[in-house]
N, C-alpha and C positions, 0 to 999 in steps of 0.2 A: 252644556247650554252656552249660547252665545253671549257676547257682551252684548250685542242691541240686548236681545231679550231681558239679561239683569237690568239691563235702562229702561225698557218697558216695564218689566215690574215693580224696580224702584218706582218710577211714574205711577204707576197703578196704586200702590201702597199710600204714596204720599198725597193722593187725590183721596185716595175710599178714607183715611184716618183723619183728614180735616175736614173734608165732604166740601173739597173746593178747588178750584181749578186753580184759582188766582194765588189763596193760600198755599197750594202745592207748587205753584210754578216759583214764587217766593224763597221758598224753603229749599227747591232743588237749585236756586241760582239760575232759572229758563224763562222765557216769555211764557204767559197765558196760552198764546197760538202753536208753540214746539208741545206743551204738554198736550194738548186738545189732539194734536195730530200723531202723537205718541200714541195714545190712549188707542184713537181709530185705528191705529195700527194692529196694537194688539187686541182689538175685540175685531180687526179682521182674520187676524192668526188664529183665533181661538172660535172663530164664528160664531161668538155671544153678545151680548148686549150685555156692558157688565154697568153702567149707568143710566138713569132717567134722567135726561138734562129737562131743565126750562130756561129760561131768561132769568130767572132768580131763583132756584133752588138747582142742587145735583141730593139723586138719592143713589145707590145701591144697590142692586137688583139683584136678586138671590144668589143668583150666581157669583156676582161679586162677595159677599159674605164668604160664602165658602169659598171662594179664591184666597180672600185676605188672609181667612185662618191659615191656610197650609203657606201662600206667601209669608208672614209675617217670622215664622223660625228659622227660613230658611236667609233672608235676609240678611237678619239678625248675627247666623252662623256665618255669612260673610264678612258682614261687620268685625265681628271677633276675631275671623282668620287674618284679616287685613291688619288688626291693631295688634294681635300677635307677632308678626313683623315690623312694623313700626315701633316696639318696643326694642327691640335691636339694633337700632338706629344709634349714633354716635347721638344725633339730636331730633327726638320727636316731632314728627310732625302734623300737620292737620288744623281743621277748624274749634274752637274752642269757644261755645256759645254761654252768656251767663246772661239771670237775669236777675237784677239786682233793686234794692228801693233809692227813691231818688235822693231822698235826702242824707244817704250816708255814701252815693256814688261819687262823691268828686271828693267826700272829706276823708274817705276809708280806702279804697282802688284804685284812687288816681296816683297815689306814692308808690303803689305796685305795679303800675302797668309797665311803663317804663324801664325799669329791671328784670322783669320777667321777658318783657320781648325782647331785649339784649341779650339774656340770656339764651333765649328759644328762639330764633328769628325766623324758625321754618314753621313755627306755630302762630296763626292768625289768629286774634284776639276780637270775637264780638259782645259786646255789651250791650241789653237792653234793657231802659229802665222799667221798674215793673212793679207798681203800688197794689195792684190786684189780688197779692195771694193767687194768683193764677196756678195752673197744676204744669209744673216744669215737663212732665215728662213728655202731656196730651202735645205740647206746643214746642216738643225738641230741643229742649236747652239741656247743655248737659251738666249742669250745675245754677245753684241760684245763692245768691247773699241776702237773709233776711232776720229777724230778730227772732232768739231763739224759742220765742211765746208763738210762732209764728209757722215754727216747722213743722211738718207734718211727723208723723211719729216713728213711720216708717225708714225715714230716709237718714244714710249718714250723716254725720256733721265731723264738722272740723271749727273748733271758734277762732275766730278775728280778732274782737275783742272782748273786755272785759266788760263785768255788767257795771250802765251807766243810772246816773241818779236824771230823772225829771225835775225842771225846775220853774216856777211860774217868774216868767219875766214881763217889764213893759220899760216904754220910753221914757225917759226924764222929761219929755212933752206928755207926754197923760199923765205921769205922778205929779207934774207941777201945780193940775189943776183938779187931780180927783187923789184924795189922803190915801196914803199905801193902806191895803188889807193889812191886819196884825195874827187874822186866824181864819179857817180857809170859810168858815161860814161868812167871813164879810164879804166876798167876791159875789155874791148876789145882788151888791149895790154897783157893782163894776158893769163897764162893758168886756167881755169876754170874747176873746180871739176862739173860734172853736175849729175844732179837727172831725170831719166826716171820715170814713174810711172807705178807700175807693171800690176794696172786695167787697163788702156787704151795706153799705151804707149807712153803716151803725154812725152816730154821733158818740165821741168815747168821753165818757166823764173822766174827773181829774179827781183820782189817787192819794190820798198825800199822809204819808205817817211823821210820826212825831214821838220816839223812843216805844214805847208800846202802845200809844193811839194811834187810829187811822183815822180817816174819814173818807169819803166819795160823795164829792158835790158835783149836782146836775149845772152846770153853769148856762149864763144864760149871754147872748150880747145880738149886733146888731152885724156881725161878718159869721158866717159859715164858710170853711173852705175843706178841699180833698186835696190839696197838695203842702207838706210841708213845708216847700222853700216859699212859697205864696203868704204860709203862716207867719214864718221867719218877716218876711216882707213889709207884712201887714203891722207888724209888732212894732219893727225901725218907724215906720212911718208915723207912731203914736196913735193907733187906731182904738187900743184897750189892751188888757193884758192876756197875756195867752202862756201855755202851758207847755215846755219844750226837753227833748232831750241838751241833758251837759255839753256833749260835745260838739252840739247844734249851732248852742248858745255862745259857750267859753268866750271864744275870742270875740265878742258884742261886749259882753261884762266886761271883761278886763278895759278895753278901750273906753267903758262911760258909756257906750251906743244902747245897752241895755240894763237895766235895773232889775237884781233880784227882788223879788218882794215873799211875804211869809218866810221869813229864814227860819230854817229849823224842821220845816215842814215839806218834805220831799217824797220821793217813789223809788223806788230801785227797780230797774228794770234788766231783764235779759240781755248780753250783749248781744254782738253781728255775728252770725254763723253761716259760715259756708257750707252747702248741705246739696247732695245730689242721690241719685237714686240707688237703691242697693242690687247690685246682680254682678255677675258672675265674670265678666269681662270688664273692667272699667278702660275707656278710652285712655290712650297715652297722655294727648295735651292735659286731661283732666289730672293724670295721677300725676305727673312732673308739676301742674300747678299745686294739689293739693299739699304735695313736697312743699314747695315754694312758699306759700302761706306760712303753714307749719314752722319753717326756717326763721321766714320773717318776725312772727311773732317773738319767736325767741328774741331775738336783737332788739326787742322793742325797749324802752325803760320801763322801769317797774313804777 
């Protein structure tokens, strides 16, 4: 087989698995107009019609189905031979795609990137951030950083960090004029910062144990948000109090910018896990980064 042809296939693959031009011209690094004319290529080589276009939709046409099944292993077995070699490499190299949540990308990965591409300089580093719970695999990431309540069950992991405690903060500008809560049933009389969540739209209530009590109060206020650092944001500015991870927080507290309130009364949640899918060839940049991690953590302090 020729190389056009693997590039038309590839093309073809990466069109029928998003069912999109635009998204696959994206993903292979091409214009819209190179895939378009790729594709006509190959459905002239093959004298089929392997897509329904419109103006707004692409479908699939039977034939394409059955194209995809038989392409999609053989791809695959490319992919593997090429990373087979590349692990012989004095230094790895390749694209190294991650999708991570926003609020722990610049406080958890930003200390690693840096050392990692010093060390790997033939490995390209992309980061996307990524609140959705999205399915890493459907949308080509080859690895994702998310909270471990979070991972799918199938996939490996590797942890980042340890698990952190939840803590309800607010501004020394709201406590000044509304009396701290003392027990989490007083927050009813609060305005409450709240967290939507971007995959499912759930509103999350807030958690809070107390040596062998818990409780889960529906909280109520006059801000809804779906991004964490908006939360974080909202909280600075003296809006009401809201409910955050430790390591979110920490350095707010220590400076005075943020006020614990309920002491005593917290959550322990799952730490950050690096987690990618399980099969039989893992890419290089991914297994030298999962090295990497692994390393890192060790050197951490306890």
């Amino acid at each position: 087989m020729s190389r056009l042809e693997i590039g038309e296939l590839a093309a073809f693959a990466a069109v029928a698995e998003s069912i999109s031009f635009t998204r696959a011209a994206t993903q292979l690094g091409l214009s819209p107009p190179t895939v378009s004319q790729t594709i006509r290529a190959l459905e002239d080589r093959l004298d089929v019609r392997l897509f329904n276009r419109t103006t707004r939709s692409v479908a699939l046409t039977e034939a394409a189905e059955r194209l995809l099944r038989e392409v999609q292993p053989i791809l695959r077995a490319v992919d593997d031979a090429l990373e087979n070699v590349n692990l012989f490499r004095d230094k790895p190299m390749g694209t190294l795609r991650l999708a991570v949540v926003r609020a722990f990308a610049s406080r958890v990965l930003v200390p690693l990137i840096e050392p990692f591409l010093l060390a790997y300089p033939d490995i390209r580093l992309e980061l996307a951030v990524d609140d959705t719970e999205s399915d890493i695999v459907r949308n080509r990431f080859d690895a994702g950083v998310r909270l471990g309540s979070m991972v799918e069950r199938d996939m490996k992991i590797v942890r980042v960090t340890d698990d952190f405690r939840l803590f309800a903060v607010a501004a020394p500008a709201y406590l000044a004029s509304h009396p701290a809560p003392l027990q989490p049933q007083n927050l009813h009389a609060h305005n409450c910062i709240r967290y939507r969540r971007p995959g499912d739209g759930a509103i999350q209530p807030w958690a809070f144990a107390k040596g062998r009590q818990r409780v889960e109060i529906s909280v109520e206020g006059s801000l809804t948000i779906n991004d964490v650092e908006l939360q974080l944001d909202a909280a600075l500015d003296g809006v009401g109090i809201t409910y955050l991870p430790e390591p979110i927080v920490s350095g707010h507290v220590a400076t005075g910018r943020l006020v614990r309130v309920l002491h005593g009364w917290e959550d322990l949640v799952p730490g950050l896990f690096l987690y990618h899918p399980s099969r039989r060839q893992t890419p290089a940049p991914l297994q030298v980064f999962l090295r990497f991690v692994k390393d890192w953590r060790k050197k951490q302090p306890a």
